[in-house]
Steps between C-alpha positions, in 0.01 A plus 500: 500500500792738627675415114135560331513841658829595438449426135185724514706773644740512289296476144303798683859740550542345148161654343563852734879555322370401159221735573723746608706506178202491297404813647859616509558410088554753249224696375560489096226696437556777783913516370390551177284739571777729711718496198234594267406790701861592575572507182197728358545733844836547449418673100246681655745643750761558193262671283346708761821608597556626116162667537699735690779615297232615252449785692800767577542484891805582748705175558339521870175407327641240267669361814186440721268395205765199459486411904115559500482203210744317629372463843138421360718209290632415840190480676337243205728275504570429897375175675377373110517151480829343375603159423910536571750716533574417074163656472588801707799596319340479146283768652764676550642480177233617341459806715887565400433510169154723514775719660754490167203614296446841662851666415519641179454882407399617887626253717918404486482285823326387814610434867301223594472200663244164438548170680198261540517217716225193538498448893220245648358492098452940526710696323692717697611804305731809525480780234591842555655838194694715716660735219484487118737700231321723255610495104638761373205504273272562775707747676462679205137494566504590851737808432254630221186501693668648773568758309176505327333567825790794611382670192117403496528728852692763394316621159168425724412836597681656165220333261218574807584900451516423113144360499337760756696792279335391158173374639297806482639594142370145393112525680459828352317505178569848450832464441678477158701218374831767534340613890526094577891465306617777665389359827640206445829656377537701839447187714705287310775776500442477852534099552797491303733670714387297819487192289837522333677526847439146584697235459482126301675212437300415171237525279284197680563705821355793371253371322381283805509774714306787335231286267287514813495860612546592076152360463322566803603919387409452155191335551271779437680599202519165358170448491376865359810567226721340286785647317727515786853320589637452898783249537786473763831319415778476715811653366880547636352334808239822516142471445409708174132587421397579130153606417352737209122649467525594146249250348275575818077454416197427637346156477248497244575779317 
């Protein structure tokens, strides 16, 4: 009786451990799974970091938008399922690559660091961008809009005091075609001198810098005369503002 129970014992710690590994055996499905995901998370990380080089930013911007992915990469991917530590590391791999495919005409290099490990079947992941170098290419950029925006705020006011100086000239219907040119000459005279004082590095500069206020002052003309030229160039690192009234008329007539 004693051996009849012994043997009963022991098939039932028999059933328990095979149970045990049965519960404890890979999860195909669930591993395959992880590195599907991984895999389609990590080009959605890549690509939205590209989404933001499309837009000229300081590098402090470019810098946290790539930390603010990459911890939201981070965040997927911890405690997934994983079969091994093989698995794991082809993970990995892939993430290294995604990383190859962002430099190119903005981004020259990236400190960074990605290990993934597969601890208890989770993956177990560390993945941090501390610094990255700019291209010269998008330094370029960067210095540009800079300037752009120095000289968006300085010829600001300049077009404002153009546009309130012409405005009444252009509303009254009293006025002659040579009342509204002269008007426009005096102004312009005017803008010129401020205008021509400020400094460029280029033609995109300048042109970036003043379309905005250029437009917003010539609105009302614009849309009540043709016959009229206003363009700013940037030349021996100067601003230089041509414009000429001489073909001046109403619309309609």
């Amino acid at each position: 009786m004693n051996i009849v129970k012994l043997l009963i014992l022991l098939l039932m710690m028999a059933a328990l451990v095979a149970g045990g590994r049965a519960a404890a055996a890979p999860d195909e499905a669930a591993y395959q799974k992880t590195r599907q995901d991984a895999y389609a998370e990590a080009d959605k990380w890549r690509d939205e970091i590209k989404r933001s080089f499309l837009f000229v930013e300081k590098r402090e911007v470019y810098l946290k938008a790539m930390q603010a992915s990459s911890e939201k990469l981070r965040a997927f991917l911890a405690n997934k399922p994983c079969r091994d530590g093989a698995q794991a590391k082809e993970i990995e791999t892939y993430i290294h690559g995604r990383f190859h495919t962002l430099y190119g005409s903005d981004i020259a290099d990236i400190k960074h660091g990605v290990d993934l490990n597969c601890r208890d079947h989770k993956l177990a992941v560390t993945f941090w961008i501390t610094d990255f170098t700019p291209t010269a290419f998008l330094v370029g950029l960067q210095t540009t809009q800079k300037a752009a925006q120095e000289i968006e705020s300085a010829t600001k006011r300049t077009f404002g005091n153009w546009a309130t100086a012409v405005a009444p000239s252009l509303t009254d219907k009293s006025k002659t075609i040579e009342d509204i040119r002269a008007s426009l000459v005096r102004a312009s005279d005017q803008a010129k001198r401020e205008i021509e004082q400020i400094s460029c590095p280029d033609n995109d500069a300048a042109d970036r810098g003043t379309r905005g206020n250029l437009e917003a002052a010539t609105k009302q003309l614009s849309e009540n005369f043709t016959g009229f030229v206003l363009q700013i160039d940037c030349t021996g690192k100067k601003l230089a503002f041509f414009y000429a009234f001489l073909k001046l008329n109403r619309k309609g007539t």
